[in-house]
PDB file of N, CA, C and O in Angstrom, chain B, residues numbered from 101:
ATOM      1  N   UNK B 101      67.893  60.350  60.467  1.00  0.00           N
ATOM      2  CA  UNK B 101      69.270  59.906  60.493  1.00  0.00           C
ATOM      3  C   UNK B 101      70.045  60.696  61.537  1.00  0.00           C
ATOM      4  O   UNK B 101      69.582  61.724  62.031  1.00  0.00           O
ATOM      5  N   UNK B 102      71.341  60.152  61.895  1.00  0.00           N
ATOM      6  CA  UNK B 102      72.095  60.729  63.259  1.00  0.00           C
ATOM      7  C   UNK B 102      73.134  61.788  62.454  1.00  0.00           C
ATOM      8  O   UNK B 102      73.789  61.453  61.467  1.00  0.00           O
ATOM      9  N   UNK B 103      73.154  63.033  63.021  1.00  0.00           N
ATOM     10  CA  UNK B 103      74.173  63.908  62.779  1.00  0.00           C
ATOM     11  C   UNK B 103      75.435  63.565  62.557  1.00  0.00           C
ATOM     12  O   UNK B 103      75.661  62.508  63.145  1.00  0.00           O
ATOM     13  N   UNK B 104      76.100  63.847  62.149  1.00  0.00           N
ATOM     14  CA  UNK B 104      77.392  63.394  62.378  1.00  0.00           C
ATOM     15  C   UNK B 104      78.352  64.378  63.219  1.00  0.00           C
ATOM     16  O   UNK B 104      77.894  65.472  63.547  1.00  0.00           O
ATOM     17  N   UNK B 105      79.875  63.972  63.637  1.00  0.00           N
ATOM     18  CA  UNK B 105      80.485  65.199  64.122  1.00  0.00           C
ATOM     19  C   UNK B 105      79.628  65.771  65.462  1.00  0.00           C
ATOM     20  O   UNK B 105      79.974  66.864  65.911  1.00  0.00           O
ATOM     21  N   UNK B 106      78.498  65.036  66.115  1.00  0.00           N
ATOM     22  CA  UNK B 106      78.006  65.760  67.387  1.00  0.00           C
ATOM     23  C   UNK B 106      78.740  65.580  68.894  1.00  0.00           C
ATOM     24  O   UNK B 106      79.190  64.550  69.395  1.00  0.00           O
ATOM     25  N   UNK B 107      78.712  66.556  69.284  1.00  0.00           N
ATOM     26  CA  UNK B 107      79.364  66.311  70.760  1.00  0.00           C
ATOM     27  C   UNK B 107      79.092  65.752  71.700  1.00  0.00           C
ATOM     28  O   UNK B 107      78.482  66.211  72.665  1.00  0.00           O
ATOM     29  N   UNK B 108      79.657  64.273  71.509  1.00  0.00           N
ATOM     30  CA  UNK B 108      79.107  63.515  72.812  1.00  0.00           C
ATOM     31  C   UNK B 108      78.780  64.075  74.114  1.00  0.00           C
ATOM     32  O   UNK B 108      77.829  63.537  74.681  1.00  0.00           O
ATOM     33  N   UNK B 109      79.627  65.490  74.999  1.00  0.00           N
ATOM     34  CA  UNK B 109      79.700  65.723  75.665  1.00  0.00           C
ATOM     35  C   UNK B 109      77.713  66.570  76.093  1.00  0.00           C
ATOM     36  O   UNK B 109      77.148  66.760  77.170  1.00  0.00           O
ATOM     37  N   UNK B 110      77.369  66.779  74.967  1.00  0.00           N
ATOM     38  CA  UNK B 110      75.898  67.896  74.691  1.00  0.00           C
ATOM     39  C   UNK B 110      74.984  66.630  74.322  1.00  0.00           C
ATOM     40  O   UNK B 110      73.836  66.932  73.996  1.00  0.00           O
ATOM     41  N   UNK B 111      75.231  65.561  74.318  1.00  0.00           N
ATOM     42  CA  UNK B 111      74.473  64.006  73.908  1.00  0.00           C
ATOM     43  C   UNK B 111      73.534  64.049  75.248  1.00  0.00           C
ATOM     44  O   UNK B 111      74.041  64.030  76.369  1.00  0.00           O
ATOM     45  N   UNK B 112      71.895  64.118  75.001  1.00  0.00           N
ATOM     46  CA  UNK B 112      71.009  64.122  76.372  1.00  0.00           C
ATOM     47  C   UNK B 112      70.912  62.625  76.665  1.00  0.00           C
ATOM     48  O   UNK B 112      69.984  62.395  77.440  1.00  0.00           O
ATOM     49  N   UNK B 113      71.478  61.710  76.346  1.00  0.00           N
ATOM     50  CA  UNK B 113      71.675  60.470  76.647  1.00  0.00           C
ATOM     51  C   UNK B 113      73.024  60.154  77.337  1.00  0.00           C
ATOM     52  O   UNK B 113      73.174  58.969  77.635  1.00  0.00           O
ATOM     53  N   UNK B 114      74.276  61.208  77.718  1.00  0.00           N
ATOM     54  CA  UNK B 114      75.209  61.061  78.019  1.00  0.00           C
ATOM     55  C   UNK B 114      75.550  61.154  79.803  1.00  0.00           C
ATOM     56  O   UNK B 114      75.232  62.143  80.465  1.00  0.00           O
ATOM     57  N   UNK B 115      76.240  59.945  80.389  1.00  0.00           N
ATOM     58  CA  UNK B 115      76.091  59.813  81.829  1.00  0.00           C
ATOM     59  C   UNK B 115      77.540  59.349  81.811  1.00  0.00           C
ATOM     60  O   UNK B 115      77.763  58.349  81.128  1.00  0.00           O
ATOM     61  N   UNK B 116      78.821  60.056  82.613  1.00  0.00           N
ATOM     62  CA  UNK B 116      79.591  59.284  82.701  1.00  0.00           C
ATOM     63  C   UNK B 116      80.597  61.231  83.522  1.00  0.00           C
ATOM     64  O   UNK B 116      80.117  62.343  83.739  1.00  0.00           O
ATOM     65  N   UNK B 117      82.144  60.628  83.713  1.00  0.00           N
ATOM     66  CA  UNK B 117      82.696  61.413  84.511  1.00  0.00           C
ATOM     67  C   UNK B 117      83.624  61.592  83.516  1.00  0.00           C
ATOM     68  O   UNK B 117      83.915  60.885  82.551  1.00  0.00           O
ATOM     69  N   UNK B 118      84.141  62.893  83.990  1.00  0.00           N
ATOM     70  CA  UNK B 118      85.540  63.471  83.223  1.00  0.00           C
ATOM     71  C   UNK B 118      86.559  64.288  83.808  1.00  0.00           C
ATOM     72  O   UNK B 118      86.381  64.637  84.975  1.00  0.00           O
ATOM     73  N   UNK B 119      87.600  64.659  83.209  1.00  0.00           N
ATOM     74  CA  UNK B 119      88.271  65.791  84.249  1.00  0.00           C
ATOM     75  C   UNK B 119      87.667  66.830  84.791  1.00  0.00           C
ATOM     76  O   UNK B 119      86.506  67.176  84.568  1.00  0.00           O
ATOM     77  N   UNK B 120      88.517  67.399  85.584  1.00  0.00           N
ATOM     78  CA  UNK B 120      88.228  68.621  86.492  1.00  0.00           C
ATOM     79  C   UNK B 120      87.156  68.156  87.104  1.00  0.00           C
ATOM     80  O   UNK B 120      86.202  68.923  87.233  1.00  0.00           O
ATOM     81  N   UNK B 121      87.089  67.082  87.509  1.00  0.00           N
ATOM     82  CA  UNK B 121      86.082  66.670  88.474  1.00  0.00           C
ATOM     83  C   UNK B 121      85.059  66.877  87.950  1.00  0.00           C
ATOM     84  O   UNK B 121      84.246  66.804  88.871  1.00  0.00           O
ATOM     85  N   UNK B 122      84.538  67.093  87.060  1.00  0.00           N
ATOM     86  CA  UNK B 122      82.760  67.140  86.032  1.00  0.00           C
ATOM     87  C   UNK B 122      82.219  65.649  85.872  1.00  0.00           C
ATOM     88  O   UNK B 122      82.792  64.611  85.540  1.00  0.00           O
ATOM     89  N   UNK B 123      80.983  65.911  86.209  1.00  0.00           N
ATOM     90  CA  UNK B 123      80.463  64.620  86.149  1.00  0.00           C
ATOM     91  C   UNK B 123      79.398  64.822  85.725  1.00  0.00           C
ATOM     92  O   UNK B 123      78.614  65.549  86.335  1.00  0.00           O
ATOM     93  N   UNK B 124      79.017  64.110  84.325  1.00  0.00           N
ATOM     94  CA  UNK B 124      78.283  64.679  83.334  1.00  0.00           C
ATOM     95  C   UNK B 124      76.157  63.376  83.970  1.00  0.00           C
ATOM     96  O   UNK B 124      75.911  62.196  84.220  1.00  0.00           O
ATOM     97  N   UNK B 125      75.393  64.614  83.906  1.00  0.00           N
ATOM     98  CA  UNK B 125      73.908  64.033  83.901  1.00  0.00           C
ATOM     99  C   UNK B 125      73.191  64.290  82.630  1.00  0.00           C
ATOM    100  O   UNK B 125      72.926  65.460  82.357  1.00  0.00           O
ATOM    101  N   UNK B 126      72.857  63.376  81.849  1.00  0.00           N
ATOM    102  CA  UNK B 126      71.896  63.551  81.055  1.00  0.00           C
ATOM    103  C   UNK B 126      72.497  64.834  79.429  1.00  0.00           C
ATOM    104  O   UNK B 126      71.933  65.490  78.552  1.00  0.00           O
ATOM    105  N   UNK B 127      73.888  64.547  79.870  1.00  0.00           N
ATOM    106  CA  UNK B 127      74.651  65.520  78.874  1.00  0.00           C
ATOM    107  C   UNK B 127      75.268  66.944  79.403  1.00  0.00           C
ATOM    108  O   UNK B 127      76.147  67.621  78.871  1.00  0.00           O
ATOM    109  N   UNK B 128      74.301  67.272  81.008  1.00  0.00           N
ATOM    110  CA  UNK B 128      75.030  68.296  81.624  1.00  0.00           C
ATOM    111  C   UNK B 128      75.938  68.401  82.122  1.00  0.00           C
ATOM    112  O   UNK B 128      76.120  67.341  82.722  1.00  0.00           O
ATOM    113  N   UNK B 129      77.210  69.456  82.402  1.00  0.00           N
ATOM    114  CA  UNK B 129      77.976  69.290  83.406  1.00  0.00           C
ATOM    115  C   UNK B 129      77.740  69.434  84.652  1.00  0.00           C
ATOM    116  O   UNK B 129      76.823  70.241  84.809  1.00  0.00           O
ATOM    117  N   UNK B 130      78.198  68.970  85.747  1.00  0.00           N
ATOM    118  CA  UNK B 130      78.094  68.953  87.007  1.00  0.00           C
ATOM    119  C   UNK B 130      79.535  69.028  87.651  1.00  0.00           C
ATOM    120  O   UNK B 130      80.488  68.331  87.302  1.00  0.00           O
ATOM    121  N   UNK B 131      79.543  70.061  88.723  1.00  0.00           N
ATOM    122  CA  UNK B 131      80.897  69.604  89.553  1.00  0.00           C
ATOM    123  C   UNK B 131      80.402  69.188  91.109  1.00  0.00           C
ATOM    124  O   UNK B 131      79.242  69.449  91.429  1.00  0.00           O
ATOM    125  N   UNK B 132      80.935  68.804  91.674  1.00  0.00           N
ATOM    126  CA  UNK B 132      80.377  68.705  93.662  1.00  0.00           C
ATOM    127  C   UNK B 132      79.376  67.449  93.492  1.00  0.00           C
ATOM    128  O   UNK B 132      78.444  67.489  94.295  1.00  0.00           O
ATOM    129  N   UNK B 133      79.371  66.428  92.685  1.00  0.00           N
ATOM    130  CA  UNK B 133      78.689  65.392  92.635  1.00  0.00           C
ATOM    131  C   UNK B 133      79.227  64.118  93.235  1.00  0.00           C
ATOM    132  O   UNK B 133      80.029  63.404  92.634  1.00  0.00           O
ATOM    133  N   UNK B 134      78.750  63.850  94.470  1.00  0.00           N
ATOM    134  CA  UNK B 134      78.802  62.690  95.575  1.00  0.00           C
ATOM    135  C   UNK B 134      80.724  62.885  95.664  1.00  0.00           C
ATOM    136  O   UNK B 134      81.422  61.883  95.509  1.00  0.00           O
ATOM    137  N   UNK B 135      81.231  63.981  95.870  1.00  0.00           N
ATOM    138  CA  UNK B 135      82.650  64.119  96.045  1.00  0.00           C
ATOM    139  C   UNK B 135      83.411  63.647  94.905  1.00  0.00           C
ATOM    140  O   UNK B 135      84.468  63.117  95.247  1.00  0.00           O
ATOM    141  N   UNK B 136      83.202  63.676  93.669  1.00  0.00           N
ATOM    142  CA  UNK B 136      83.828  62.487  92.548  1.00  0.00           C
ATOM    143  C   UNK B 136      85.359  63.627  92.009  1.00  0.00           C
ATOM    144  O   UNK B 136      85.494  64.743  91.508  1.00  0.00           O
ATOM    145  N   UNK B 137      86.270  62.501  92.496  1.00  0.00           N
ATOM    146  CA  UNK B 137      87.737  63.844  92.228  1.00  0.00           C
ATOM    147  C   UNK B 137      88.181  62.879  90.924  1.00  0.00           C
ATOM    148  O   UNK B 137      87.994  61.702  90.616  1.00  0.00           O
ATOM    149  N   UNK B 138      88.787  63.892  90.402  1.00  0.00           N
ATOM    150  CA  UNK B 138      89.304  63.222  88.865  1.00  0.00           C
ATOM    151  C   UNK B 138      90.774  63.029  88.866  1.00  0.00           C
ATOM    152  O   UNK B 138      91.596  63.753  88.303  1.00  0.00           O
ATOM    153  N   UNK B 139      91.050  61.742  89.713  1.00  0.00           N
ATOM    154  CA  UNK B 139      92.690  62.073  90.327  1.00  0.00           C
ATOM    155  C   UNK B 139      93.090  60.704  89.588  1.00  0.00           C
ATOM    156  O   UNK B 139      93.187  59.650  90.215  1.00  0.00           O
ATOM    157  N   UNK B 140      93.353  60.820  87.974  1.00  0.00           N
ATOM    158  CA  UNK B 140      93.828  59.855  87.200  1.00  0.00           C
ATOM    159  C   UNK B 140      95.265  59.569  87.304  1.00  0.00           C
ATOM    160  O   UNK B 140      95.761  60.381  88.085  1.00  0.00           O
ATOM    161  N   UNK B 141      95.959  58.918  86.935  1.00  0.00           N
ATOM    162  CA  UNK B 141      97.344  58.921  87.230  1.00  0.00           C
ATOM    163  C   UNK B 141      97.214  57.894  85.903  1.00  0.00           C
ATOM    164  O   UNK B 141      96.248  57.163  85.687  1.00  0.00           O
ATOM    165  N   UNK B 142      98.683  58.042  84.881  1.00  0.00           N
ATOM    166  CA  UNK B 142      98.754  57.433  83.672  1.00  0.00           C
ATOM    167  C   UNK B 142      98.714  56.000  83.455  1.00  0.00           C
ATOM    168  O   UNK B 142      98.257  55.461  82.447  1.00  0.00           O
ATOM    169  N   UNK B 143      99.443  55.155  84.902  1.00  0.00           N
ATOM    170  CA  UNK B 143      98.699  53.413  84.426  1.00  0.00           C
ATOM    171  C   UNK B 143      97.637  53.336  85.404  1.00  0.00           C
ATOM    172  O   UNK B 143      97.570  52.427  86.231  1.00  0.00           O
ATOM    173  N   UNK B 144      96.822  54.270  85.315  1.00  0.00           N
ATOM    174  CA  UNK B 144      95.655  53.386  86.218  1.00  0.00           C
ATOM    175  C   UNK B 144      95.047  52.558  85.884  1.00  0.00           C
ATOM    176  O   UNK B 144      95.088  52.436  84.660  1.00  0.00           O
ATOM    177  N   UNK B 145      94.198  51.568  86.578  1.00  0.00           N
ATOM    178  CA  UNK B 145      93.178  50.363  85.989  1.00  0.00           C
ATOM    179  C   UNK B 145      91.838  50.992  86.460  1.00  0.00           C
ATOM    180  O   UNK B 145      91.567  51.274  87.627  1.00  0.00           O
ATOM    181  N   UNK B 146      91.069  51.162  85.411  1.00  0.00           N
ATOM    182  CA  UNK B 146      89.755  50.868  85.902  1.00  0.00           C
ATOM    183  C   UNK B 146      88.921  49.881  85.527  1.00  0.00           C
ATOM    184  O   UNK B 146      89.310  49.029  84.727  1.00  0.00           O
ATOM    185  N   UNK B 147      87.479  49.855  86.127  1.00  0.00           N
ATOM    186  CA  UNK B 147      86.354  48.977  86.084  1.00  0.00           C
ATOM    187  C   UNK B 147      85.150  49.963  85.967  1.00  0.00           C
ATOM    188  O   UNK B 147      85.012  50.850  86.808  1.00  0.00           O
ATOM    189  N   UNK B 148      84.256  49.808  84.901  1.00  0.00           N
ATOM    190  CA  UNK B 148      83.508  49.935  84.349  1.00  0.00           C
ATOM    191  C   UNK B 148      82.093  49.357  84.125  1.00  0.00           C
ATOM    192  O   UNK B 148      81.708  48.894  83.052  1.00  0.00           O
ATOM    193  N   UNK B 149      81.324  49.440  85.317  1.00  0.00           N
ATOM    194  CA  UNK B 149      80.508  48.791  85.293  1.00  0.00           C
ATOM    195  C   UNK B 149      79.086  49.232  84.651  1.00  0.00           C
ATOM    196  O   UNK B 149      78.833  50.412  84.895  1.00  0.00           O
ATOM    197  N   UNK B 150      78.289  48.690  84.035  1.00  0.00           N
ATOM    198  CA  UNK B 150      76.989  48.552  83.145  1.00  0.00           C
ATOM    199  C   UNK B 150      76.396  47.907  84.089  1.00  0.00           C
ATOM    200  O   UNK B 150      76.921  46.804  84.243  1.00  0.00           O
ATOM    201  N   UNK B 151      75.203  48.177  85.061  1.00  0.00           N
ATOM    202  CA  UNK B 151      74.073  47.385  85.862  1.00  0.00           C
ATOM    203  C   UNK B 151      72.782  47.932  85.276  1.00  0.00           C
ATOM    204  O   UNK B 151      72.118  48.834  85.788  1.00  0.00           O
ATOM    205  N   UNK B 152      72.533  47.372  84.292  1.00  0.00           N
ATOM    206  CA  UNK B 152      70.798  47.279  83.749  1.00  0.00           C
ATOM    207  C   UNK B 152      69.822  47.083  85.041  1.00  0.00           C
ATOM    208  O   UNK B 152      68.719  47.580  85.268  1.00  0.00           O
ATOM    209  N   UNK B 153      70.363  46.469  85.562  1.00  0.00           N
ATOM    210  CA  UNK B 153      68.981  45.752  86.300  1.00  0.00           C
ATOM    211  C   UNK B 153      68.286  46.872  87.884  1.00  0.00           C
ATOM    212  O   UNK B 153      67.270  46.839  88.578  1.00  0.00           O
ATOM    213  N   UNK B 154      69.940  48.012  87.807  1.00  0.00           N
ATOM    214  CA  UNK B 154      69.815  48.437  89.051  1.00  0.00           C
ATOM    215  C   UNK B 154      69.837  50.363  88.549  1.00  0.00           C
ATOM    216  O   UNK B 154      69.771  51.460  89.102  1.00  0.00           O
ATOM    217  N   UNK B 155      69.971  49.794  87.203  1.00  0.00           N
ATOM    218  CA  UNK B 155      69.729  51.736  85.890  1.00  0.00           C
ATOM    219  C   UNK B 155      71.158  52.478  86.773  1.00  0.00           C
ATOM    220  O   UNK B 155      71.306  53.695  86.883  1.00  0.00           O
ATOM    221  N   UNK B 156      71.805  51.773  87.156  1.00  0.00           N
ATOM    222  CA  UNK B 156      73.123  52.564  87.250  1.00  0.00           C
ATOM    223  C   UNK B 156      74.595  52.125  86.235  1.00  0.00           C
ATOM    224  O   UNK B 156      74.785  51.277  85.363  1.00  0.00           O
ATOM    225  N   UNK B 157      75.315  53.013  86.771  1.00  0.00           N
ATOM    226  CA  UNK B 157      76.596  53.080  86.002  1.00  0.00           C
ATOM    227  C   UNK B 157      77.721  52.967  86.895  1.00  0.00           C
ATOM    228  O   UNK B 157      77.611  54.065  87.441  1.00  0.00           O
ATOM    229  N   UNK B 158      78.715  52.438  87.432  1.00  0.00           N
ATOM    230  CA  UNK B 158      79.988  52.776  88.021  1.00  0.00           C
ATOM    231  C   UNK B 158      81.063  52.583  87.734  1.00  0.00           C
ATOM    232  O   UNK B 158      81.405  51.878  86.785  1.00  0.00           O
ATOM    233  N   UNK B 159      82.061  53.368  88.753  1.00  0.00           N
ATOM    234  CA  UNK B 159      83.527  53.548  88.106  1.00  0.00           C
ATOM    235  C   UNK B 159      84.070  52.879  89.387  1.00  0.00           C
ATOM    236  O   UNK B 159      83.496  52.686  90.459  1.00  0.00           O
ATOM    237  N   UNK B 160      85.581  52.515  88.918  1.00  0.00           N
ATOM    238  CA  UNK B 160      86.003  52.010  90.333  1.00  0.00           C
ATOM    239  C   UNK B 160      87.742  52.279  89.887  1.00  0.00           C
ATOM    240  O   UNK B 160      88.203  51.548  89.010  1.00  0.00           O
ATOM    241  N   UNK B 161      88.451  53.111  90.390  1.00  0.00           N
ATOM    242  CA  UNK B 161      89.657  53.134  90.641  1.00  0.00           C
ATOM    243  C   UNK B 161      90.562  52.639  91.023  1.00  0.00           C
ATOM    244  O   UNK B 161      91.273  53.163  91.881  1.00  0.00           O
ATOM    245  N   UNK B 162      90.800  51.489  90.499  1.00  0.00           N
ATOM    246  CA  UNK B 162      92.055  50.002  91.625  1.00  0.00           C
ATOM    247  C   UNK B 162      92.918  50.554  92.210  1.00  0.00           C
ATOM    248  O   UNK B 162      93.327  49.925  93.186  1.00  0.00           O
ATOM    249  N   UNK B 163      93.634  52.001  91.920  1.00  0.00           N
ATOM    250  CA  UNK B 163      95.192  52.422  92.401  1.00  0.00           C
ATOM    251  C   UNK B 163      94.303  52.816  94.078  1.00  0.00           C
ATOM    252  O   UNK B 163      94.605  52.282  95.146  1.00  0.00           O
ATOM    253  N   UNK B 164      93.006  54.041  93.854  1.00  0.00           N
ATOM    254  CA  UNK B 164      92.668  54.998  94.756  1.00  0.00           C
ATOM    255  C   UNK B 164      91.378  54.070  95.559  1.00  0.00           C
ATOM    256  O   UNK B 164      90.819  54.483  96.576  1.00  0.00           O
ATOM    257  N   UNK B 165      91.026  52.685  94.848  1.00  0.00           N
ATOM    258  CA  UNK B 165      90.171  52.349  95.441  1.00  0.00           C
ATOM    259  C   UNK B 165      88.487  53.073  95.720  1.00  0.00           C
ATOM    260  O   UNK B 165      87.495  52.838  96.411  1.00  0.00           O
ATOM    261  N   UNK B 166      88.864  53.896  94.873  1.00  0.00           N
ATOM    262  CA  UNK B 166      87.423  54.730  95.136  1.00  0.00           C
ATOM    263  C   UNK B 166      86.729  54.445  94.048  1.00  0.00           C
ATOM    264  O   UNK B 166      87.112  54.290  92.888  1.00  0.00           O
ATOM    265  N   UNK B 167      85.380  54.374  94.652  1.00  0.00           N
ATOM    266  CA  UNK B 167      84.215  54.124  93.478  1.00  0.00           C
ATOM    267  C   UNK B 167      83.008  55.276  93.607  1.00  0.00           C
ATOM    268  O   UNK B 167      82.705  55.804  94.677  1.00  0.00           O
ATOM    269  N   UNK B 168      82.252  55.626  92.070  1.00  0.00           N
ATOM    270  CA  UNK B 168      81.736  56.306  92.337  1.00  0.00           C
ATOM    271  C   UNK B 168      80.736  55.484  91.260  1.00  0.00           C
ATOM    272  O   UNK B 168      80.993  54.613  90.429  1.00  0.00           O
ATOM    273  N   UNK B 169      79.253  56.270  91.713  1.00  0.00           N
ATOM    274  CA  UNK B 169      77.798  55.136  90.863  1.00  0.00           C
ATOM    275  C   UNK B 169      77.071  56.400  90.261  1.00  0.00           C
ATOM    276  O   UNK B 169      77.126  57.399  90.977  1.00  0.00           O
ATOM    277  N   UNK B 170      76.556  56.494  89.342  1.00  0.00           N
ATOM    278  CA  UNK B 170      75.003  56.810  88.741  1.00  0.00           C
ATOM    279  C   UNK B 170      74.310  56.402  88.568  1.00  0.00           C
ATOM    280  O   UNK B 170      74.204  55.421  87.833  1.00  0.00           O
ATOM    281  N   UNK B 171      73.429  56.982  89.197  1.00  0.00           N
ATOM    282  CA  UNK B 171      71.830  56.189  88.499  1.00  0.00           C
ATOM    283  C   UNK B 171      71.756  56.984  87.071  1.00  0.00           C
ATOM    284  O   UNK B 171      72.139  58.109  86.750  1.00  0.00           O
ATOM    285  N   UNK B 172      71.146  56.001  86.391  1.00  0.00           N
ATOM    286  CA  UNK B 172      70.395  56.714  85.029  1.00  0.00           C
ATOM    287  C   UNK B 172      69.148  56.961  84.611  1.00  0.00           C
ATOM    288  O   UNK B 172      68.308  56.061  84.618  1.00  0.00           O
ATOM    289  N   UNK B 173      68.892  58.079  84.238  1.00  0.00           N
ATOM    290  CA  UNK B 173      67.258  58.005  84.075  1.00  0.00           C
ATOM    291  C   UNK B 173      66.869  57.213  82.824  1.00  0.00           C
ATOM    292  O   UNK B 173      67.159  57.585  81.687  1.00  0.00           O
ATOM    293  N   UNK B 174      66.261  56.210  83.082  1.00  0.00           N
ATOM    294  CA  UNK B 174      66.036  55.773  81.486  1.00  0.00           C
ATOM    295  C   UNK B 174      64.869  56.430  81.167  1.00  0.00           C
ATOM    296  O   UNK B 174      64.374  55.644  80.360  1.00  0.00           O
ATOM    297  N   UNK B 175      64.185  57.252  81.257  1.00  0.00           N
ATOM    298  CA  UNK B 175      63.446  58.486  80.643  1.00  0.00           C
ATOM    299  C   UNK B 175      64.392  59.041  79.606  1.00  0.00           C
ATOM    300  O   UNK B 175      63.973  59.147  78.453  1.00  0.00           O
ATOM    301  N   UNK B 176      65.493  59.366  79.867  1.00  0.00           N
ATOM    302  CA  UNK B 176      66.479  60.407  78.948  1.00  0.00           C
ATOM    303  C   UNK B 176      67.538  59.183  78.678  1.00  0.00           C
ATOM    304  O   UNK B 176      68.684  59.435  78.304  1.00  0.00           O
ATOM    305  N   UNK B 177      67.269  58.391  78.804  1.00  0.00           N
ATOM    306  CA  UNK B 177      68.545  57.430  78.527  1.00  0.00           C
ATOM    307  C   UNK B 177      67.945  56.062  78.244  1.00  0.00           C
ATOM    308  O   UNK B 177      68.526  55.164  78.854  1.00  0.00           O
ATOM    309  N   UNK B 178      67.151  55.756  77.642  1.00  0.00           N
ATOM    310  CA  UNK B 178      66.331  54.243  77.194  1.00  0.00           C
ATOM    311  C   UNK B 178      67.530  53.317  77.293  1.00  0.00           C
ATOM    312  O   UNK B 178      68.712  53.659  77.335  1.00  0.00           O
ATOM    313  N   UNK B 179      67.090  52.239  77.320  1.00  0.00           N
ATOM    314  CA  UNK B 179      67.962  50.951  76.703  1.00  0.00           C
ATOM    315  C   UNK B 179      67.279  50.399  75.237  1.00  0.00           C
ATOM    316  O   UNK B 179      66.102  50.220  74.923  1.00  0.00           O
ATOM    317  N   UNK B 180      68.349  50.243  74.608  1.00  0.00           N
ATOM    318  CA  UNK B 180      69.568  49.550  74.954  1.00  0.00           C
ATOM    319  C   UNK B 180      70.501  50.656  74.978  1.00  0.00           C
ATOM    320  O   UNK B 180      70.496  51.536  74.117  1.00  0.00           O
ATOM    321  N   UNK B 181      71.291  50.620  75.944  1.00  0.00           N
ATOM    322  CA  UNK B 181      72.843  51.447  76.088  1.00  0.00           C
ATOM    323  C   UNK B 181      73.357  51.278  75.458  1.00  0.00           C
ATOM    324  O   UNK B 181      73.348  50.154  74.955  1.00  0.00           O
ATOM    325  N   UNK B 182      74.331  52.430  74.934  1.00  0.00           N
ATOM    326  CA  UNK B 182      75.801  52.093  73.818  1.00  0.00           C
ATOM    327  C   UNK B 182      76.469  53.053  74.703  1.00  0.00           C
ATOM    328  O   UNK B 182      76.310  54.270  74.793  1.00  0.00           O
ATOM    329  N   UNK B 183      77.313  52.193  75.389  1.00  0.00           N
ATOM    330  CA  UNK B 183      78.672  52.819  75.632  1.00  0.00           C
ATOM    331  C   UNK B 183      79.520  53.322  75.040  1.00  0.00           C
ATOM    332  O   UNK B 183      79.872  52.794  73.985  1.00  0.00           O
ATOM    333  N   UNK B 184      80.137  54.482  75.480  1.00  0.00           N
ATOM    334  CA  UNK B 184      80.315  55.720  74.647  1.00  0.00           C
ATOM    335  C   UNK B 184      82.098  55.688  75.854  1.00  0.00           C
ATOM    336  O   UNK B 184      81.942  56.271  76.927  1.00  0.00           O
ATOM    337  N   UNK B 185      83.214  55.207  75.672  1.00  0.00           N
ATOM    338  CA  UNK B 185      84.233  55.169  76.275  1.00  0.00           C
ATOM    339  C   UNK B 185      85.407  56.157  75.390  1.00  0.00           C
ATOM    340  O   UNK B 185      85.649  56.195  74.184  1.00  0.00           O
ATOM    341  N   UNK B 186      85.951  56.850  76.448  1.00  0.00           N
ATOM    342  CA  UNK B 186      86.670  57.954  76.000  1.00  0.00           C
ATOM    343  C   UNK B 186      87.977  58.092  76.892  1.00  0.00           C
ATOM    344  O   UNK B 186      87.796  58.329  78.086  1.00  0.00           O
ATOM    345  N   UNK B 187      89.358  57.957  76.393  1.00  0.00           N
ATOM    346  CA  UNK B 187      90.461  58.007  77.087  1.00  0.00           C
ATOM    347  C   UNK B 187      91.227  58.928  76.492  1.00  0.00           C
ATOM    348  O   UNK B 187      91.790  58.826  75.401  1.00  0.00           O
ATOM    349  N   UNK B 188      91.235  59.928  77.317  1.00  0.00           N
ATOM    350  CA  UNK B 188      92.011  60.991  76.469  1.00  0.00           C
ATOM    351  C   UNK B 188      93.153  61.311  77.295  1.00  0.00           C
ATOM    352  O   UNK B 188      93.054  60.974  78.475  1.00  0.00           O
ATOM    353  N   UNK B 189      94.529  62.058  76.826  1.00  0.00           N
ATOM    354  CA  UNK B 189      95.698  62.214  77.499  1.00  0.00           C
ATOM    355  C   UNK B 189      96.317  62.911  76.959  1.00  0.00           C
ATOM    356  O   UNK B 189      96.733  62.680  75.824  1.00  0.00           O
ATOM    357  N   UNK B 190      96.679  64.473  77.926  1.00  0.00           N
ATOM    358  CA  UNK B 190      97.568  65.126  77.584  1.00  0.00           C
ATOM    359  C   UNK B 190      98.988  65.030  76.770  1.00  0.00           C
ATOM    360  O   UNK B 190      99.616  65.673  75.929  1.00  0.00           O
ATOM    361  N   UNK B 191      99.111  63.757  77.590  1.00  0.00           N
ATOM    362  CA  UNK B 191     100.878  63.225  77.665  1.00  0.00           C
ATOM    363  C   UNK B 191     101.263  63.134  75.842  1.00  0.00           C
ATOM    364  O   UNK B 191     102.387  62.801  75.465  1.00  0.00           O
TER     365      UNK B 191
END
């Protein structure tokens, strides 16, 4: 059975970006990854893309226009995916 209360962030299935510019592999943190700046602004739009077919992940910023991709290892990350979406705010 699944733990409860575990930290998505320590999840070895976890691939996705966060503040301070961290951009998480396989549950690790990373900073200096393909330039990825964490320059959110409060109505931004994003896009969220799921590509099975190509084992990546991307983000796309409508205000900044910038996009950034992961590949995923599906070694440490099988399918089927469950997206794991997180919006958090100081404000």
């Amino acid at each position: 059975s699944r733990a409860k209360n575990v930290d998505p962030y320590k999840n070895p299935t976890f691939y996705g970006w966060s503040t301070k510019n961290l951009v998480y592999l396989h549950g690790v943190p990373h900073s200096n990854i393909d330039n990825y700046q964490s320059d959110i602004d409060g109505n931004d739009i994003f896009q969220l893309i799921l590509d099975c077919e190509r084992q990546t992940i991307r983000l796309i910023n409508e205000r900044t226009h910038r996009k950034y991709e992961l590949n995923i290892d599906i070694s440490k990350c099988p399918f089927p995916w469950q997206p794991h979406v997180r919006i958090l705010s100081s404000l």
